[in-house]
Residue frames relative to the residue before (quaternion, step in Angstrom):
aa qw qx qy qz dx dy dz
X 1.0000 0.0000 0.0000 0.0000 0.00 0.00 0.00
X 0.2703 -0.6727 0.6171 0.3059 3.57 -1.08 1.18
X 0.4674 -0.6119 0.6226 0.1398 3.64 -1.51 0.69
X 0.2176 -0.8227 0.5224 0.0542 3.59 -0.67 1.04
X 0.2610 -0.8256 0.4806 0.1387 3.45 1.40 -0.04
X 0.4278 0.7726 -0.4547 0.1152 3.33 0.80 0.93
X 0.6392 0.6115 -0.2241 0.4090 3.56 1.82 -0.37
X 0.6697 0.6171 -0.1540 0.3835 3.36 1.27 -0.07
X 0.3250 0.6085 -0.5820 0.4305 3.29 1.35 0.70
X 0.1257 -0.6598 0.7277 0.1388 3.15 -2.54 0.42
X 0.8445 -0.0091 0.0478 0.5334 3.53 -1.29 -0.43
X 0.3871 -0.6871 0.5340 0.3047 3.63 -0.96 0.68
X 0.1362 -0.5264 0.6318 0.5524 3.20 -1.22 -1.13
X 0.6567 -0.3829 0.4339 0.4837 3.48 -2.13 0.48
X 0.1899 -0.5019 0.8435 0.0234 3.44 -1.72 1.26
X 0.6870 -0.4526 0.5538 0.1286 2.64 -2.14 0.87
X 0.0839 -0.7908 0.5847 0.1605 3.77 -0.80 0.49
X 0.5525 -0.6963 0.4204 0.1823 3.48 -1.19 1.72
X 0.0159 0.7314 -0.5923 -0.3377 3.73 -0.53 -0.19
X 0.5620 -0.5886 0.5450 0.2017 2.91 -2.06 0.97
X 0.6493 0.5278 -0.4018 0.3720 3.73 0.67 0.35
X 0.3940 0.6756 -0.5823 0.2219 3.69 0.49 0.83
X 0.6906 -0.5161 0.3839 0.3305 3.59 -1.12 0.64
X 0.5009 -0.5194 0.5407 0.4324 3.42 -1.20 -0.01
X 0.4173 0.7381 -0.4254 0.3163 3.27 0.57 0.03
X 0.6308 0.4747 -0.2726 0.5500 3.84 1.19 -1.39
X 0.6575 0.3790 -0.4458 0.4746 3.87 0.87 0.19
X 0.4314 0.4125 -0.5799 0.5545 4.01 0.65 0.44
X 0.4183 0.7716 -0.3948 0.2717 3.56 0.17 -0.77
X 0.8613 0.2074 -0.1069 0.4514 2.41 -0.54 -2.35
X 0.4396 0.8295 -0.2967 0.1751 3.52 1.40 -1.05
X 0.5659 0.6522 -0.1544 0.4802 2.86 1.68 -2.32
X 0.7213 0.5320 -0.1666 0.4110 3.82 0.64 -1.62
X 0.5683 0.5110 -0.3792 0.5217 3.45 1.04 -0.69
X 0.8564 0.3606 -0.0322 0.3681 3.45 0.41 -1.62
X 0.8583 -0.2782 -0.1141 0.4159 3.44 0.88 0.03
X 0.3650 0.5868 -0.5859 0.4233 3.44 0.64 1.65
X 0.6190 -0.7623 0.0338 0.1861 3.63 1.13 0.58
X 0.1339 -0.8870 0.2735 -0.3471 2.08 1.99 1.41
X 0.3537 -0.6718 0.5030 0.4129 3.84 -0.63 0.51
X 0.5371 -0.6542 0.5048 0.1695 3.66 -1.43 0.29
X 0.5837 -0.1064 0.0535 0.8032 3.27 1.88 -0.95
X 0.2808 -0.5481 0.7867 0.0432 2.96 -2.24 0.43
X 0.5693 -0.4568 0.6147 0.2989 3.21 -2.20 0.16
X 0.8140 -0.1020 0.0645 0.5682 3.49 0.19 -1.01
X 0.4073 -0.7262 0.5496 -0.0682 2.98 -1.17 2.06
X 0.2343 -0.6576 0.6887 0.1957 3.90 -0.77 0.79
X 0.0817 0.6338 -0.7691 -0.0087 4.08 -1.18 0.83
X 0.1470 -0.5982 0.7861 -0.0514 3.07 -1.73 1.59
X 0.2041 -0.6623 0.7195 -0.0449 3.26 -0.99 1.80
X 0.1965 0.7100 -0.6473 0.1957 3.01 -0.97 1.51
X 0.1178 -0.8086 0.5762 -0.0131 3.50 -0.25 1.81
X 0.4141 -0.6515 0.5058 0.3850 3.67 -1.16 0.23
X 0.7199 0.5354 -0.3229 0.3013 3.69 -0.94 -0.90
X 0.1587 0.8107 -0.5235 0.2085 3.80 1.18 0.86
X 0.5070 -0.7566 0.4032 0.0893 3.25 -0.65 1.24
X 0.6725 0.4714 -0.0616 0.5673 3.51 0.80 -2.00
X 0.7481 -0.0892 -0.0156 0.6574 3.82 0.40 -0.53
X 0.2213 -0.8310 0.4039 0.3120 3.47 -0.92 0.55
X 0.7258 0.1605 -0.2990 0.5984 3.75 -0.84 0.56
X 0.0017 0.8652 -0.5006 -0.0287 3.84 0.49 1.28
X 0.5384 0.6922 -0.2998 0.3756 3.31 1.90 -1.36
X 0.7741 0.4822 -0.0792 0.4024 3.26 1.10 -1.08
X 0.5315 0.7062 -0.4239 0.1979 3.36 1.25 -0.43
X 0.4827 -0.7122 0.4055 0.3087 3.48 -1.02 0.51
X 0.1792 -0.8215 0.5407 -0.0240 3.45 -0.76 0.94
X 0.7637 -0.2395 0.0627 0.5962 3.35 0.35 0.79
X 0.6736 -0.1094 0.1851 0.7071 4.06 0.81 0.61
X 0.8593 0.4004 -0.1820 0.2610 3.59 0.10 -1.01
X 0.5721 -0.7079 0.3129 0.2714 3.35 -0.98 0.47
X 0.2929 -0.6971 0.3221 0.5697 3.82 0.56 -0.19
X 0.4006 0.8240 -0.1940 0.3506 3.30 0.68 0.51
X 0.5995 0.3993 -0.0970 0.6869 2.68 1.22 -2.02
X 0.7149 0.4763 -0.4101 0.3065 3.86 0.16 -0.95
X 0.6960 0.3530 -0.4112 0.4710 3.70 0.82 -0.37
X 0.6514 0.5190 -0.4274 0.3516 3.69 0.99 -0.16
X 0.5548 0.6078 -0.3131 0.4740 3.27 1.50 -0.72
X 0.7788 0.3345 -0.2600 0.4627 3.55 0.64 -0.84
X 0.3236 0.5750 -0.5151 0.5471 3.82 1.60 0.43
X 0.8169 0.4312 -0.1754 0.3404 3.62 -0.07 -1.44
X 0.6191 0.4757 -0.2525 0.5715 3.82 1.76 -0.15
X 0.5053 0.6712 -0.4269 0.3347 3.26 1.52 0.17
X 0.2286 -0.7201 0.5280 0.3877 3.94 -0.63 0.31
X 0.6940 0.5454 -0.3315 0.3333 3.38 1.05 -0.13
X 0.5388 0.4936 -0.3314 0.5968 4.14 1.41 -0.93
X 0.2917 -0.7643 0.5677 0.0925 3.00 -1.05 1.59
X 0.7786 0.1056 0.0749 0.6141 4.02 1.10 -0.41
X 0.1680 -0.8286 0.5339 -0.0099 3.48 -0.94 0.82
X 0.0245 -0.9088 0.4011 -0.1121 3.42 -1.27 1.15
X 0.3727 -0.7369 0.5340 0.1814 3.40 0.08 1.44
X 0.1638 0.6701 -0.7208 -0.0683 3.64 -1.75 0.39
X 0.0262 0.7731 -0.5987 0.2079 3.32 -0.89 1.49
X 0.3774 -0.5592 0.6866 0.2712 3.53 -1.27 0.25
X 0.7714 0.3375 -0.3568 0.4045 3.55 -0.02 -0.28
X 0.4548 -0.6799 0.5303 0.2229 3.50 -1.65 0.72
X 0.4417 0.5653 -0.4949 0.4903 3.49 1.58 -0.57
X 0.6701 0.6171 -0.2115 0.3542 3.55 0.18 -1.25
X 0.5170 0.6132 -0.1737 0.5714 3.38 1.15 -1.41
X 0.7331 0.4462 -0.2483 0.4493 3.81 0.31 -1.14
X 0.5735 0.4604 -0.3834 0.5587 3.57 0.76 -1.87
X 0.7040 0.5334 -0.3887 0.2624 3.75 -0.02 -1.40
X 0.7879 0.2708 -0.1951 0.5175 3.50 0.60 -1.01
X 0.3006 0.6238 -0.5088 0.5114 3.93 0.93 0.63
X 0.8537 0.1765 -0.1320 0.4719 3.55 0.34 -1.11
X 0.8277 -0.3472 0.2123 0.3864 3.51 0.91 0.69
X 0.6439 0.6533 -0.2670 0.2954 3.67 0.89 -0.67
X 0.4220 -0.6666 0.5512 0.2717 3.58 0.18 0.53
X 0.2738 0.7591 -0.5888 0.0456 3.62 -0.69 0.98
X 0.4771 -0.7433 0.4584 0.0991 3.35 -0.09 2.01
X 0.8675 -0.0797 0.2394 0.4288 2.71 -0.02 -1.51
X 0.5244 -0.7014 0.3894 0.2853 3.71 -1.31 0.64
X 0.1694 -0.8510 0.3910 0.3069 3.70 -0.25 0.40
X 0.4949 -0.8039 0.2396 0.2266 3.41 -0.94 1.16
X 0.8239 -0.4208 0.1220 0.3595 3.21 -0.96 0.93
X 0.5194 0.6960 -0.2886 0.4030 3.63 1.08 -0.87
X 0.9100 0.0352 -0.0811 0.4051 3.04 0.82 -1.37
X 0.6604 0.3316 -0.4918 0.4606 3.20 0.74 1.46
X 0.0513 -0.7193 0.6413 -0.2621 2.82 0.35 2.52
X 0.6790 -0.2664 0.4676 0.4994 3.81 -1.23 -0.38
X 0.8343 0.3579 -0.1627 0.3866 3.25 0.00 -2.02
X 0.4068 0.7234 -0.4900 0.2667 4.04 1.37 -0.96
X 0.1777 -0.6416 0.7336 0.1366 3.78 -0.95 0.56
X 0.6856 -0.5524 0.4513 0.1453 2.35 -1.91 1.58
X 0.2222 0.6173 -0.6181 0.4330 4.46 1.24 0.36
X 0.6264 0.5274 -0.5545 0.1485 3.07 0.16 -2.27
X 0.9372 0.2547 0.0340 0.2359 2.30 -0.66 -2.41
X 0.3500 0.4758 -0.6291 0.5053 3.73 0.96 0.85
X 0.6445 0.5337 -0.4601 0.2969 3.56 -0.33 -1.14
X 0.4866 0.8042 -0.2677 0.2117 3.24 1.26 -1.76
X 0.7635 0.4965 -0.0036 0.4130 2.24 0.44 -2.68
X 0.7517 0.5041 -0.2352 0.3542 3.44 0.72 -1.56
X 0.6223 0.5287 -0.3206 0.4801 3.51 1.21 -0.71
X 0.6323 0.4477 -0.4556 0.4384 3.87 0.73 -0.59
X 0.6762 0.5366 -0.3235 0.3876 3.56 0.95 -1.18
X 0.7781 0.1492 -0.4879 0.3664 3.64 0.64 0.05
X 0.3204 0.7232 -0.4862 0.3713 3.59 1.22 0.73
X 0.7092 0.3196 -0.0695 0.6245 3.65 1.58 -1.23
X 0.8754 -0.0904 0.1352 0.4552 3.77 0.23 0.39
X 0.4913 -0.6023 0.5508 0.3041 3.97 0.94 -0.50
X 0.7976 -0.4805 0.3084 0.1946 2.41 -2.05 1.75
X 0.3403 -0.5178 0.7125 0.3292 3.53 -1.34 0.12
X 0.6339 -0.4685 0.4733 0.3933 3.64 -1.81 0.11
X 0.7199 0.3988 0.1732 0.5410 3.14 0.95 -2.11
X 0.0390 0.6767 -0.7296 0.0915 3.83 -1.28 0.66
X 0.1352 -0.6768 0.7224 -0.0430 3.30 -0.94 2.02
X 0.3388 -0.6785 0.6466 0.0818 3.47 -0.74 1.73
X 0.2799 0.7126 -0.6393 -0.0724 3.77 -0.49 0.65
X 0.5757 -0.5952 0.5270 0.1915 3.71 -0.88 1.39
X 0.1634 -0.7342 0.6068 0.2571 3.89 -0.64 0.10
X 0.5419 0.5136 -0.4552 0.4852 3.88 1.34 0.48
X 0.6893 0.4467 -0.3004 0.4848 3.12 1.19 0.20
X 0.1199 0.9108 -0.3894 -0.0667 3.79 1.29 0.85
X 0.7631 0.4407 -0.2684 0.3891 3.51 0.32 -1.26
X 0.0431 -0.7516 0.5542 -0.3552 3.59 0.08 2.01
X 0.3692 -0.7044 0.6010 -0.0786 3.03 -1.19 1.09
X 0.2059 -0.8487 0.4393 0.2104 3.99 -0.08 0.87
X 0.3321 0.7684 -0.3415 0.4275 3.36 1.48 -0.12
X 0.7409 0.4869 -0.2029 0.4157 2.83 0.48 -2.22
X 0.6661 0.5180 -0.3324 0.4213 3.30 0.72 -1.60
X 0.7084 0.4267 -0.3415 0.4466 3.85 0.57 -0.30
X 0.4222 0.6398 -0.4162 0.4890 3.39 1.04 0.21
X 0.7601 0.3140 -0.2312 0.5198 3.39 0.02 -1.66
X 0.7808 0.4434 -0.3529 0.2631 3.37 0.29 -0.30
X 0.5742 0.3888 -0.3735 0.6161 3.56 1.59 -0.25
X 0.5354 0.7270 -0.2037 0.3787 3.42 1.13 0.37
X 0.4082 0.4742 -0.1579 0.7639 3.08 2.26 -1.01
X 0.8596 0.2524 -0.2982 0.3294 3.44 -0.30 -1.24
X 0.4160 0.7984 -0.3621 0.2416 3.77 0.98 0.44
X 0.6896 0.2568 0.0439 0.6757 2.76 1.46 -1.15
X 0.4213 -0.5382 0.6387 0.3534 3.92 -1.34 0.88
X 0.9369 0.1541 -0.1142 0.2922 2.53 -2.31 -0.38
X 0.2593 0.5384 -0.7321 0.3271 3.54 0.07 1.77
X 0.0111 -0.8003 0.5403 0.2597 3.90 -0.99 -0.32
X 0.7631 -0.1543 -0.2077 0.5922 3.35 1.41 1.51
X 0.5042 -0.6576 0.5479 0.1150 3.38 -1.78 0.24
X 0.0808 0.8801 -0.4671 -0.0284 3.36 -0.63 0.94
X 0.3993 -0.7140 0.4442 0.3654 3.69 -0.28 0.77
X 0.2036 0.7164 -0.6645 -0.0611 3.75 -0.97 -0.03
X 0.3439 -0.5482 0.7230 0.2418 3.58 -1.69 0.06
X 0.5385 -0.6810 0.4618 0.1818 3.31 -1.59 0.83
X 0.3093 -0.8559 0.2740 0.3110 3.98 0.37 1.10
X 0.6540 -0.5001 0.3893 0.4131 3.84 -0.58 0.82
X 0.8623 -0.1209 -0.0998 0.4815 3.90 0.92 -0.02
X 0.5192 -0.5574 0.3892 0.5179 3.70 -0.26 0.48
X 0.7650 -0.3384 0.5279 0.1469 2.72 -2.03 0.90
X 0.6835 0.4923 -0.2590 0.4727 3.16 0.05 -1.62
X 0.7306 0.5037 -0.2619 0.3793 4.16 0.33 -0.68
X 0.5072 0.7421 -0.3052 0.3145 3.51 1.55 -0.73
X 0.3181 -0.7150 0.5982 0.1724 3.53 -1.27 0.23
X 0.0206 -0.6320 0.7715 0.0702 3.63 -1.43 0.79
X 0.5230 -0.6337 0.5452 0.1660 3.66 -1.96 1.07
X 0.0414 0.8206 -0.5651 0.0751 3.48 -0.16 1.11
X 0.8099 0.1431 -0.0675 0.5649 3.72 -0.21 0.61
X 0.5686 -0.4575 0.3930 0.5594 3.43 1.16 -0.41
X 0.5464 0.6054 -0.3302 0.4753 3.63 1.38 -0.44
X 0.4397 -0.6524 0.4847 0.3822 3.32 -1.59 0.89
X 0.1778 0.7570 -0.6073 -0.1629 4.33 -0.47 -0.22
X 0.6940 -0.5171 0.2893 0.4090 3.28 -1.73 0.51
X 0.6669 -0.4198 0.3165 0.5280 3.90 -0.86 0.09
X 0.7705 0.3589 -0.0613 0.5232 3.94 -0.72 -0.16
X 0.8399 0.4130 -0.0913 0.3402 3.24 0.98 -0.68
X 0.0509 -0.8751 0.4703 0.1023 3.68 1.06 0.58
X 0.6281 0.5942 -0.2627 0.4282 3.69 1.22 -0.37
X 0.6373 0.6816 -0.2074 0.2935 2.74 1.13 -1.19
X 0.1726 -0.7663 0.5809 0.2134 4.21 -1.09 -0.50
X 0.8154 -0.3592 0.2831 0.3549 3.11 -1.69 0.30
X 0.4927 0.6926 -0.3319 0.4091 3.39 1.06 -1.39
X 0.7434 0.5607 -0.2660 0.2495 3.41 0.24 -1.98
X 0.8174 0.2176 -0.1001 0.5238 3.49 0.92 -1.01
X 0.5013 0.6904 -0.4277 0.2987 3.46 0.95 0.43
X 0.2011 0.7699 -0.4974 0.3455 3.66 1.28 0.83
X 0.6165 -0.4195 0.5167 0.4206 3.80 -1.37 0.47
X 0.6214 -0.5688 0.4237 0.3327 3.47 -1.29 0.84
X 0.7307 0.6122 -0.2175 0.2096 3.66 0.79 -0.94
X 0.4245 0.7042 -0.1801 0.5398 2.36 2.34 -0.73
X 0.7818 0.2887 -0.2823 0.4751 3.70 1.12 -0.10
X 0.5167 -0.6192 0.4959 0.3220 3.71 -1.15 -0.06
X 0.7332 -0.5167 0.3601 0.2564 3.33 -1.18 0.98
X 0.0483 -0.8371 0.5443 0.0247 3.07 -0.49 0.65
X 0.4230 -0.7632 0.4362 0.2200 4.43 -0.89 0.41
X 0.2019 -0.6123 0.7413 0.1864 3.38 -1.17 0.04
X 0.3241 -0.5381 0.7502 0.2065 3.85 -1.52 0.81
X 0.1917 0.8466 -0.4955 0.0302 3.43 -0.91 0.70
X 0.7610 -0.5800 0.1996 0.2110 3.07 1.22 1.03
X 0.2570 0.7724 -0.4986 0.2979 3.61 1.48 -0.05
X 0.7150 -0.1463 0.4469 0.5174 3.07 -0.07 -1.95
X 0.1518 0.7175 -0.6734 0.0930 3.53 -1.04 1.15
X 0.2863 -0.7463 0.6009 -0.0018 3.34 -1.33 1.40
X 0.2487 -0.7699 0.5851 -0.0548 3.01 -0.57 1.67
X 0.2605 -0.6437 0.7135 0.0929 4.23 -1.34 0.69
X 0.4322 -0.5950 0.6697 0.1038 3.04 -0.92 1.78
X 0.6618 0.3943 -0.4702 0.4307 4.04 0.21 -0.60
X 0.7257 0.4046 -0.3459 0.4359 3.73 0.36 -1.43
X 0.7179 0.5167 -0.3973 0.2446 3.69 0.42 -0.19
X 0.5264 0.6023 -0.2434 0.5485 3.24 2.17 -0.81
X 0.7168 0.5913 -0.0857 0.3595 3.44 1.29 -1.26
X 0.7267 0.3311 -0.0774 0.5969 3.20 1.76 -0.78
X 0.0711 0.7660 -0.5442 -0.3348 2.96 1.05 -1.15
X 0.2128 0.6239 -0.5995 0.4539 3.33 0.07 1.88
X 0.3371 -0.6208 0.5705 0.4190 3.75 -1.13 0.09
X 0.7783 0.1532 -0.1761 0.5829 4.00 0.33 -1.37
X 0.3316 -0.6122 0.6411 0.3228 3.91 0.05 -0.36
X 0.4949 -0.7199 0.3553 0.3326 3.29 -1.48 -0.24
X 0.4258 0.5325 -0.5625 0.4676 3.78 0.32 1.19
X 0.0442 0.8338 -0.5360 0.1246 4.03 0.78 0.97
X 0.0217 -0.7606 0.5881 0.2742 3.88 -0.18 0.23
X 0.5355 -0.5558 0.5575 0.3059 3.69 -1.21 0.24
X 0.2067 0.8281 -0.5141 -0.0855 3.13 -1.09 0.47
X 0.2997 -0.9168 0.2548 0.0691 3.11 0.15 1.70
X 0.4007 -0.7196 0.5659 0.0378 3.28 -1.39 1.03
X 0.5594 -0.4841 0.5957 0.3127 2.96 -1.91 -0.19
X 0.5937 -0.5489 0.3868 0.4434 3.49 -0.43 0.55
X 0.2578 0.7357 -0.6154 0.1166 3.78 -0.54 0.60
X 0.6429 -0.7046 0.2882 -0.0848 2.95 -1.70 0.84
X 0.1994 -0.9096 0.3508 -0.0990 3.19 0.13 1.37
X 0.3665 -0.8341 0.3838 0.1510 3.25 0.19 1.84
X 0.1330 0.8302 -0.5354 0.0800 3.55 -0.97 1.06
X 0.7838 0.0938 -0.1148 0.6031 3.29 1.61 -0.46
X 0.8194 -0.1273 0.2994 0.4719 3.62 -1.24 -0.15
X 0.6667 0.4480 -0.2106 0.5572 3.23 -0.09 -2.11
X 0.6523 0.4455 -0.3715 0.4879 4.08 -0.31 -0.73
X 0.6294 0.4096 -0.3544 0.5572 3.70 -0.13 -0.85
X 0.7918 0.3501 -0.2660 0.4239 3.96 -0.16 -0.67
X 0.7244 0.3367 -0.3369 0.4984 3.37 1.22 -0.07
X 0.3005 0.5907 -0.4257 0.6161 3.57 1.42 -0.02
X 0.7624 0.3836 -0.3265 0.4062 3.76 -0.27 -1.33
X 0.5556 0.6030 -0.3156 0.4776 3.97 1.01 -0.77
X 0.7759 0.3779 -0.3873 0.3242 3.54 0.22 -1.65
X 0.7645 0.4894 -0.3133 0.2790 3.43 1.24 -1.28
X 0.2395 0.8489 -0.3591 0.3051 3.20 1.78 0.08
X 0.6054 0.6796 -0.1718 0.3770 2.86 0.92 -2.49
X 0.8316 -0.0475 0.2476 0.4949 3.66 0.03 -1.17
X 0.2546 -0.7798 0.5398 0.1890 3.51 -0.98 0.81
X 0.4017 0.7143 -0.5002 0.2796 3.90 0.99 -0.35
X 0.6625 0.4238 -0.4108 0.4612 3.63 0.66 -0.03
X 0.7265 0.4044 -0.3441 0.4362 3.57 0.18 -0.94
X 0.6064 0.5366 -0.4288 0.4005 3.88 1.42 -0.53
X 0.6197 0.6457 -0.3585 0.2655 3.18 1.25 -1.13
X 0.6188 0.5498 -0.1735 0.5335 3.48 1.25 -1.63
X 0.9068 0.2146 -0.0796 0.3541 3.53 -0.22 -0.88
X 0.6184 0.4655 -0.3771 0.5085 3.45 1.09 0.57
């Protein structure tokens, strides 16, 4: 098992807090840097940070501050500490965002367009997006490391793992991080009639799944560490992971979706500061 090190943080130190008012301007910028301050043009393996505005459950989640930092910056920061991610890239609809993004280093070309950071927009969209400007501006990366900013407290190490990890073995067509779930799947409950029945099973009863845990097979959570997309299998399938995915397993870690999350997020990094020094110093 690969170890995400995601529970072990203590006391930060004081980070710096970004403001969210820079012009649209800091995206010509970063543009300017991509394209002629000698910047590569293309890479092998490409870091994309998807970071739409109009978050529902918390608002401006992409952006919340986390010790000084944006959630944002932390998955771009730990892109840019990678020895392995040859070039990073923010995609967003928002210029506020656009700014925080290119503050911490990300290249942010271009704005994505409203369409496809709806709620319902799959996550195709805005790869395709991305991939289609890049071979409009220089060509495809090999490799795309999806890193989620709801998924901050990351480890660049790790992220080099899974990825000399993918490239170990042929005939994967992508990598997905998960954490093993405190009880199988296979035990859960969905409300059908008002009634409790087993998952999958609308017939089914309490009885059915009420066996000793051991008695079942492991089951995963997706959780957003790190997922390695194939520019070929996505062009080739039009699919994002096809269907040879390898696991790549974590430490349980935490994946911001409500309130309650954000306040435990705000605890773990509490715990220990060796992460936020590691990234941002």
């Amino acid at each position: 098992m690969v170890s995400g090190l995601v529970f072990f943080f203590s006391r930060p130190s004081p980070g710096r807090s970004i403001p969210l008012d820079k012009t649209e301007s800091s995206i010509q910028v970063s543009i300017r840097r991509t394209l002629d301050d000698g910047e590569p043009v293309n890479a092998e393996v490409l870091a994309l940070v998807p970071a739409r505005s109009g978050s529902k459950s918390v608002r401006d989640k992409n952006v919340y501050p986390l010790a000084g930092h944006p959630l944002l910056g932390w998955s771009i920061a730990a892109a840019r500490k990678s020895a392995l991610i040859d070039r990073v890239l923010l995609t967003t609809d928002s210029p506020t965002y656009a700014a925080v993004g290119d503050t911490y280093g990300a290249e942010v070309p271009f704005l994505r367009p409203a369409a496809l950071a709806t709620d319902d927009a799959l996550d195709n969209s805005f790869v395709e997006h991305a991939l289609n400007w890049l071979v409009d501006n220089g060509g495809e990366p090999e490799l795309l490391i999806n890193l989620r900013p709801t998924t901050p407290l990351r480890r660049p190490e790790v992220i080099d793992k899974a990825i000399e990890q993918f490239r170990a073995f042929e005939g994967f067509t992508a990598l997905r991080s998960v954490h093993e779930m405190s009880e199988s799947a296979l035990k859960t409950f969905e409300i059908i009639n008002g009634l409790l029945r087993p998952m999958g099973s609308p017939d089914g009863t309490v009885d059915d799944v009420n066996l000793p845990r051991q008695q079942y097979p492991s089951t995963y959570d997706a959780n957003g560490y790190v997922d390695i997309l194939s520019t070929e299998v996505i062009r080739s399938s039009d699919t994002l992971y096809g269907d040879r995915v390898v696991p790549f397993i974590t430490e349980r870690t935490l994946e911001i979706d409500t309130p309650a999350d954000i306040e435990y997020l705000e605890y773990l990094v509490e715990l220990n500061p060796d992460l936020v020094e590691s990234l941002f110093t």
